[in-house]
C-alpha positions in Angstrom: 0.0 0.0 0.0 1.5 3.0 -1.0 0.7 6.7 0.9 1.4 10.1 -0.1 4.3 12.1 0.7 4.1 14.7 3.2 5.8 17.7 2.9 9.8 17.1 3.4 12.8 18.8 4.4 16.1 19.6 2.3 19.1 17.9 2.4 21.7 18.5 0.0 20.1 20.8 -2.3 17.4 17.8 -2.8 14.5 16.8 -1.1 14.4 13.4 0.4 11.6 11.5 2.0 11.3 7.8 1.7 7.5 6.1 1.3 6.6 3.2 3.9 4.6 0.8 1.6 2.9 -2.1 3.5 0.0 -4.5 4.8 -2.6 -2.7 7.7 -3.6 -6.6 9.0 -2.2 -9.9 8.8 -3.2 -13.1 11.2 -0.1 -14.1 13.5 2.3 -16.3 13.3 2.5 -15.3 9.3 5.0 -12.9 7.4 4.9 -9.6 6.4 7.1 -7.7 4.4 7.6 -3.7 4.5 9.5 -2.1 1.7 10.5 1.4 2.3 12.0 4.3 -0.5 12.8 7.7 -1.7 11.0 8.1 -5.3 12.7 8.6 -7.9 16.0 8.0 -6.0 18.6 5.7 -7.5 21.7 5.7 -5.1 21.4 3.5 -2.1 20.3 5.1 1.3 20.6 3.5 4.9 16.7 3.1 5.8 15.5 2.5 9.8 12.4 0.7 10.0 10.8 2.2 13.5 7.4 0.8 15.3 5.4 3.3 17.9 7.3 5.7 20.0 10.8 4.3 19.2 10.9 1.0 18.7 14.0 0.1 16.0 13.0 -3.1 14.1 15.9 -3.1 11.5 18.3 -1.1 9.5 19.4 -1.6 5.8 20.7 0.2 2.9 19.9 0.1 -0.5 17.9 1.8 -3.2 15.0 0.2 -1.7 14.7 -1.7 0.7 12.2 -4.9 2.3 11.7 -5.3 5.4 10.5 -8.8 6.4 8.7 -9.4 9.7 7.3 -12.4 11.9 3.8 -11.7 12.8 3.3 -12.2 16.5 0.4 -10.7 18.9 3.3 -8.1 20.1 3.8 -6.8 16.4 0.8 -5.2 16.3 1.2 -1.4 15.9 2.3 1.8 14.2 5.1 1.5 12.1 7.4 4.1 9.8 10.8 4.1 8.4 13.4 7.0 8.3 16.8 8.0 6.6 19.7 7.4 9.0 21.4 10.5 6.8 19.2 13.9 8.1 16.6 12.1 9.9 13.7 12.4 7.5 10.3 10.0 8.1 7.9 8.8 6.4 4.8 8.3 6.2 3.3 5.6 9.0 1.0 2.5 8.8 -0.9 1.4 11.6 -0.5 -2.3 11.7 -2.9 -5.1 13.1 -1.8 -8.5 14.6 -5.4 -10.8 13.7 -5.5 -13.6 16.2 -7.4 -16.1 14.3 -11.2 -17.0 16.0 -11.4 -20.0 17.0 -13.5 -21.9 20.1 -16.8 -19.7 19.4 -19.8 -20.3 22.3 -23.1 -18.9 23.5 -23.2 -17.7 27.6 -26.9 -16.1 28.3 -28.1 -14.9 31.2 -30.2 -16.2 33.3 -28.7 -19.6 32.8 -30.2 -21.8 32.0 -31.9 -19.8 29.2 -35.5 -19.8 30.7 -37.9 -16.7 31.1 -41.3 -16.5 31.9 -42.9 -14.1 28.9 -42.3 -10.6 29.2 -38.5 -11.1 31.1 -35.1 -10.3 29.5 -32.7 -12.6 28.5 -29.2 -11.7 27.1 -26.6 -13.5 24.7 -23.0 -13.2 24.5 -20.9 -14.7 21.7 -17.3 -15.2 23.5 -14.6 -17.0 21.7 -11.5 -18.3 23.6 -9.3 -16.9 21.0 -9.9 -14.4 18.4 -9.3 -10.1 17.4 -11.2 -8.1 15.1 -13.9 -9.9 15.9 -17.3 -9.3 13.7 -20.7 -11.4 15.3 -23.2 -13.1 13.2 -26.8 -14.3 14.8 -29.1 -17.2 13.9 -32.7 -17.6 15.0 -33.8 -21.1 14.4 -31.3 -20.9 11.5 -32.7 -17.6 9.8 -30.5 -14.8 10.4 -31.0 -11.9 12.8 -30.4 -9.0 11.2 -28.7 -6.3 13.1 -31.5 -4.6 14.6 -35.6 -5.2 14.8 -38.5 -5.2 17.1 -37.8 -8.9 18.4 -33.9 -8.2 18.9 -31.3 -6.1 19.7 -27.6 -6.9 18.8 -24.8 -4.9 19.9 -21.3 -6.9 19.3 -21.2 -9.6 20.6 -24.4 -8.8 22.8 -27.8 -9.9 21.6 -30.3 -8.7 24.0 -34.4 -9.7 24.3 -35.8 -7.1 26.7 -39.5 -8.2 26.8 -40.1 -12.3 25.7 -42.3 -14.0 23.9 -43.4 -17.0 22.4 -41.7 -15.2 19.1 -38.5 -15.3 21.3 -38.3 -19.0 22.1 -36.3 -21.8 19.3 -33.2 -22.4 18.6 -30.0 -19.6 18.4 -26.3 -19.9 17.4 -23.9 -17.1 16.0 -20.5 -17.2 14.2 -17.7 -14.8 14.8 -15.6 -14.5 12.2 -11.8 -12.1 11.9 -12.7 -8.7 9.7 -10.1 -9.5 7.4 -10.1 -8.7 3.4 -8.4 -11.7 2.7 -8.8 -15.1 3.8 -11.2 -14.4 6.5 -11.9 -17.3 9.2 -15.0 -18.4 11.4 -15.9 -20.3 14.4 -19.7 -20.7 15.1 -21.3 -22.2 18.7 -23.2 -24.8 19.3 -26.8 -24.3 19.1 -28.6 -22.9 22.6 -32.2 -23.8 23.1 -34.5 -20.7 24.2 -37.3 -21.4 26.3 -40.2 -18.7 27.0 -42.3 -19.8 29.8 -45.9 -18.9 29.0 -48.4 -17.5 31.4 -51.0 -19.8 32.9 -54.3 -19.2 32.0 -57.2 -19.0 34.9 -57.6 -22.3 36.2 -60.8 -23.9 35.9 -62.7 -27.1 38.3 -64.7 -29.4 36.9 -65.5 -32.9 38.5 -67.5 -36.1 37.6 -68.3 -39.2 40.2 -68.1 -42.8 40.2 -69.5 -45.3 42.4 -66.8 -47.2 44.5 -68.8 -50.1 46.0 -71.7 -48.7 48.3 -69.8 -45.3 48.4 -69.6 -42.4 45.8 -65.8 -40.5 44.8 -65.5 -37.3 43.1 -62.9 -37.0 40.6 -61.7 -33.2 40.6 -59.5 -31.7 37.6 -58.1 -28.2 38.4 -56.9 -27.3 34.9 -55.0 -24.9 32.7 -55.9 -24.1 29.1 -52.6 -22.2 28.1 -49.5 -22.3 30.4 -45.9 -24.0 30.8 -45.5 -26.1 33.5 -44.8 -27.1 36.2 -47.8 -25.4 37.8 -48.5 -26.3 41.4 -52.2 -26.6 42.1 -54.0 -26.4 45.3 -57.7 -27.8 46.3 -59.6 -25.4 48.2 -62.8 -26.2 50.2 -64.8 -23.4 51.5 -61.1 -21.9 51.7 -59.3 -24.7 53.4 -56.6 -26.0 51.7 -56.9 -29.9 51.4 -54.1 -31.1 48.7 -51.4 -29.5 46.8 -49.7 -31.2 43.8 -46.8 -29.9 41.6 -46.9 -31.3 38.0 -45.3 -31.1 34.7 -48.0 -30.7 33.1 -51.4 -28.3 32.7 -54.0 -30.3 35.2 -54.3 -32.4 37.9 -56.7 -34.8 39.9 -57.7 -35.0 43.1 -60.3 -37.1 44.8 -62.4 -36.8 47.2 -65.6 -39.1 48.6 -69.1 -37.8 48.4 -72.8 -38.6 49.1 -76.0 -38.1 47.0 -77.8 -34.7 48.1 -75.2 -33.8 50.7 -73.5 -30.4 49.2 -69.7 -30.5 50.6 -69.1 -27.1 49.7 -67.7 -24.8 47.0 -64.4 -26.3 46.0 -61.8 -24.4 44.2 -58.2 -24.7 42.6 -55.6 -22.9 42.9 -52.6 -22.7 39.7 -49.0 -21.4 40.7 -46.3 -21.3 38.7 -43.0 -18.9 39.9 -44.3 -15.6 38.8 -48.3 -16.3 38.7 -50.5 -17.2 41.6 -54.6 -17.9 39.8 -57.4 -19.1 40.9 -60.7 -20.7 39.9 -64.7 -19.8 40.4 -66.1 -21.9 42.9 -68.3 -25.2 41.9 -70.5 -26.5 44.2 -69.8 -30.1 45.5 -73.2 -31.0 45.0 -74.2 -34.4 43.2 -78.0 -34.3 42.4 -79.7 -37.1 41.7 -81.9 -37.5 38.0 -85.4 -36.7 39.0 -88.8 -34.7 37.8 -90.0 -34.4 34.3 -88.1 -34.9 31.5 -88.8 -32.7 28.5 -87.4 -32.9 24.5 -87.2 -30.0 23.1 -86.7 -29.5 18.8 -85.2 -27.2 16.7 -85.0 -27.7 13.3 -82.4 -27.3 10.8 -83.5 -25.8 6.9 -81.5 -26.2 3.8 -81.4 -23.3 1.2 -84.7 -24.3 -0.3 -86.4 -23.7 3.2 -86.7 -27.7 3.3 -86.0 -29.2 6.6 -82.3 -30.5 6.3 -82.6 -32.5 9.8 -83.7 -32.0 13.2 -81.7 -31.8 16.9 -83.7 -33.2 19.8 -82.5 -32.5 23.5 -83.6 -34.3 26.6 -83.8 -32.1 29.3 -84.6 -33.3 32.8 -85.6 -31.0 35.4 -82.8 -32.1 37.7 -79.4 -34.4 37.9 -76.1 -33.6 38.1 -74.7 -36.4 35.9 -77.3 -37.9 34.1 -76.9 -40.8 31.1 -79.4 -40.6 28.4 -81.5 -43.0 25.9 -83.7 -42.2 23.0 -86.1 -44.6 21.1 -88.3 -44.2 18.0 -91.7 -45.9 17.9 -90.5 -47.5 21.8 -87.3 -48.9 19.9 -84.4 -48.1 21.5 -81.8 -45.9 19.0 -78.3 -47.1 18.8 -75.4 -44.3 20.0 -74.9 -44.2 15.5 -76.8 -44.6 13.1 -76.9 -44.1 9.3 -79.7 -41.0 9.7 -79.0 -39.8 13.2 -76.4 -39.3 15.6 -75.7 -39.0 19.5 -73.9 -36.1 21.0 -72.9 -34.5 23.9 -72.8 -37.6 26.5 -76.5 -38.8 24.8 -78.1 -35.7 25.9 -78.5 -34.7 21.9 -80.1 -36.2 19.2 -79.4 -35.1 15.2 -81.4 -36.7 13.0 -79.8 -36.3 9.7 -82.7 -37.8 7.7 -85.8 -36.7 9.8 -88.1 -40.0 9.4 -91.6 -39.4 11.3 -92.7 -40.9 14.3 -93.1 -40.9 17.9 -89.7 -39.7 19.4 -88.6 -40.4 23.6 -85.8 -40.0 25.8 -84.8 -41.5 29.2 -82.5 -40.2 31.2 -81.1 -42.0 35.2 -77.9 -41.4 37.1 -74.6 -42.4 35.4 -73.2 -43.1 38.3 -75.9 -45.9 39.7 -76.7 -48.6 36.7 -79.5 -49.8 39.0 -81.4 -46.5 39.3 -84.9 -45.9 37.5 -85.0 -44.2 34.1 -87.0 -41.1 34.5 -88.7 -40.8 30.6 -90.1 -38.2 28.6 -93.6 -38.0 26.5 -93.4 -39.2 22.9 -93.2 -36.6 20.7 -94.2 -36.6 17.4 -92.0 -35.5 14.6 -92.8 -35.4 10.6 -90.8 -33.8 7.9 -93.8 -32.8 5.7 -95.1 -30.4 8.5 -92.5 -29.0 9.1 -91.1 -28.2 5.2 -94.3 -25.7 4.0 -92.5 -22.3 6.3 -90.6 -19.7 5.4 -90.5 -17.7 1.9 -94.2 -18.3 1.1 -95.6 -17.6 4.6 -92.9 -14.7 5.4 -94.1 -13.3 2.2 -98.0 -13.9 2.3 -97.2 -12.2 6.1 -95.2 -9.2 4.6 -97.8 -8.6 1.6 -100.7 -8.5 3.9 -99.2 -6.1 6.4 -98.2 -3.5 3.3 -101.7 -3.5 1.5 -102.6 -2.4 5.2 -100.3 0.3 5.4 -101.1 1.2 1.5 -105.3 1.3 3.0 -104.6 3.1 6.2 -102.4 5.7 4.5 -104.8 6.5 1.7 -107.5 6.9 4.1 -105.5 9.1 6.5 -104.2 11.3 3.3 -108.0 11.7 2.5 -109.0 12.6 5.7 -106.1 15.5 6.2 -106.9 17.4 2.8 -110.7 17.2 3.6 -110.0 18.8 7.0 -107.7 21.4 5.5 -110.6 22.3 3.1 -113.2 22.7 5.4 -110.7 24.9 7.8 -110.4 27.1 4.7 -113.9 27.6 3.8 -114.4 28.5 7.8 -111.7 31.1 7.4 -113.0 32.7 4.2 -116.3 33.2 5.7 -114.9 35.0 8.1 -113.0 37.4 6.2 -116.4 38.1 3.6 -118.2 38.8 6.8 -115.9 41.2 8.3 -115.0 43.3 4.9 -119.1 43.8 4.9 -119.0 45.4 8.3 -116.0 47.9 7.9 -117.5 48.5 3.8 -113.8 47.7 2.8 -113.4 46.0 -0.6 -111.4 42.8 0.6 -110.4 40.2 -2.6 -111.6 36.8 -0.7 -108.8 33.9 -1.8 -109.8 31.4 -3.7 -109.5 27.9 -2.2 -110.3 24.8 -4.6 -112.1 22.2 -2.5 -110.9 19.6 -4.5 -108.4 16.6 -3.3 -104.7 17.0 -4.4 -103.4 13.7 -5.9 -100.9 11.8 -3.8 -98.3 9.3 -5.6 -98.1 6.0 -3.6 -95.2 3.2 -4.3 -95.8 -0.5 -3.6 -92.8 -1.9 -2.4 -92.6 -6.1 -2.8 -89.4 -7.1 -1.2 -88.8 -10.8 -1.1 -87.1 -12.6 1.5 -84.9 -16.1 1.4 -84.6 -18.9 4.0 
């Protein structure tokens, strides 16, 4: 690399001022050569090579001369070369010792690299050898560019200051030796990212089963979103009965129960390190099948306004955990079929080809085989009743209730320009009768008695099933 001269002295009548020429970087342990001259000069000179402050390397004379060096991790700085005759220097190169990278890693903090969303977590690329460093990041092998709204990268630094799910995979980064030649790299082993979610509100459900002559509730305290381990708590009427820690987002606990007797409202608590939730309360009540039983229908219309199919629900008046039955004609309806279906525990009926007849349900405890079926009155379903409702109806409905409105206003239109009328006449006479008094020529005005025409528009607007 060649520089410019800088302004010189004179020596001799001529001015002499030699040129460093050299490389700005090279890794250690390689060679580098320095040549050093006076342009245009073609008689040998003695030429100093000098490093820093005052630092002689060597000496040589020559027209021009090379000076050939031994990169090591001390050679690393400024370096110019001077005439030992009059003492002029030249120009100076500031020269860099690369150590090459190797032994890349990842360090983060906290560690291990776990954060509940919404905490900071930090990463630092170290190498155990390595200068003029430059840092490359991967995020589940994309590349993180230098700066965005998920990241921020600062050297070797890349910093999350608020987590999220976004956040959590896989990262890595390469450090590699800003040279313009024959740079080198050493990438880390891949660090896995976890982001803790937040627990939802935990929720308590619970179902029974009979355990010999005695009844046991099976309680779930559970999670819909979350990372475990959560720790949940049963509460009773706010005593704390059980706590388990899982690695997972629900847990079970049991506890016995009687029919009729309510234990009292039960609820869970979730707690994870940062979160503390807890459920609504749900009565430990278990209410045995009983009263009427009633099926109620809604049917289901295709585009046409033909009935598509029918859903039938059997609703007793009371039970906490009732099983469910259903029959057509007093013949008992298979859980599948090939024109119906049973849904949600038995309780629902679709019938996907509605075939009339007489339609029942049954419903008894789920939890005692041997109790009594409590069952509902038949009820009578047929598709052709059902098929002759909506456009033809809605619009016989619509058009009856607008030649109504078309009557009423044309009679109320009549009636107001009538009335008008007569008020005119009244007010005329009035005016005639006092011009006759005062003998004061009064022009009377001239109001028609006839009805104005009003335009009416029939609107038919049809609507579809």
């Amino acid at each position: 690399m060649v520089f410019l001269l800088e302004p010189v002295t004179e020596i001799g009548g001529l001015l002499l001022k030699p040129v460093l020429s050299g490389p700005s970087q090279a890794y250690v342990r390689s060679e580098v050569q320095f040549d050093c001259a006076v342009p245009g000069w073609s008689s040998p000179l003695t030429y100093e090579l000098w490093k820093d402050a005052g630092d002689l390397i060597a000496a040589e004379n020559n027209i021009k001369v090379t000076f050939t060096l031994q990169v090591t991790e001390e050679s690393e700085g400024e370096y110019y070369c001077r005439l030992t005759t009059g003492g002029q220097t030249s120009n100076s190169i500031l020269f860099h010792a690369v150590i090459p990278v190797v032994g890349a890693r990842l360090s983060s903090d906290p560690d291990p690299a776990i954060v509940n969303e919404g905490q900071k977590l930090v990463l630092r690329c170290l190498v155990r050898k390595g200068t003029h460093l430059s840092f490359t990041w991967y995020h589940n092998t994309q590349l993180v560019k230098s700066s965005s709204e998920l990241h921020q990268i600062s050297g070797d630094t890349l910093t999350v200051y608020r987590a999220t799910e976004t956040h959590a995979g896989i990262y890595s980064c390469t450090a590699q030796n800003q040279m313009t030649v024959n740079p080198r790299f050493s990438s880390s082993q891949d660090l896995h990212f976890i982001v803790k979610k937040h627990i939802s509100a935990p929720s308590l459900s619970f179902t029974v089963f009979s355990n010999g002559s005695s009844l046991t509730a099976n309680i779930s305290c559970r999670s819909e979103r979350g990372s475990p381990p959560v720790t949940f708590r049963l509460m009773l009427d706010g005593l704390e009965l059980d706590v388990k820690r899982v690695d997972s987002l629900e847990s079970w606990f049991v506890l016995p129960v009687s029919v009729g007797l309510d234990l009292g409202a039960a609820r869970c608590k979730a707690q994870t390190d940062t979160q503390q939730l807890i459920s609504d309360p749900v009565h430990l009540l278990v209410v045995p099948v009983g009263g009427a039983v009633r099926v109620t229908v809604t049917y289901l219309y295709d585009v046409d306004g033909m009935v598509a199919a029918a859903r039938l629900k059997c609703v007793p008046d009371r039970g906490t955990f009732p099983t469910f039955s259903w029959s057509l004609n007093r013949s008992s309806l298979p859980a599948e079929g090939d024109a119906h279906a049973v849904t949600h525990h038995g309780q629902i009926l679709i019938l996907t080809e509605v075939s009339a007849g007489f339609y029942r349900c049954r419903a008894r405890d789920s939890f005692n085989h041997s109790s009594v079926w409590v069952e509902s009155e038949d009820i009578f379903i047929q598709k052709t009743d059902l098929a002759a409702t909506p456009v033809e109806v809605i619009a016989l409905v619509f058009c009856g209730f607008l030649s109504i409105v078309i009557v009423l206003g044309s009679f109320f239109m009549f009636w107001s320009t009538k009335r008008r009328n007569n008020t005119c006449k009244h007010h005329s006479n009035q005016d005639v009768i006092q011009s006759e008094m005062i003998t004061i020529d009064v022009p009377v005005s001239d109001v028609s008695s006839e009805p104005q025409p009003v335009e009416m528009k029939t609107v038919i607007m049809e609507f579809k099933a």
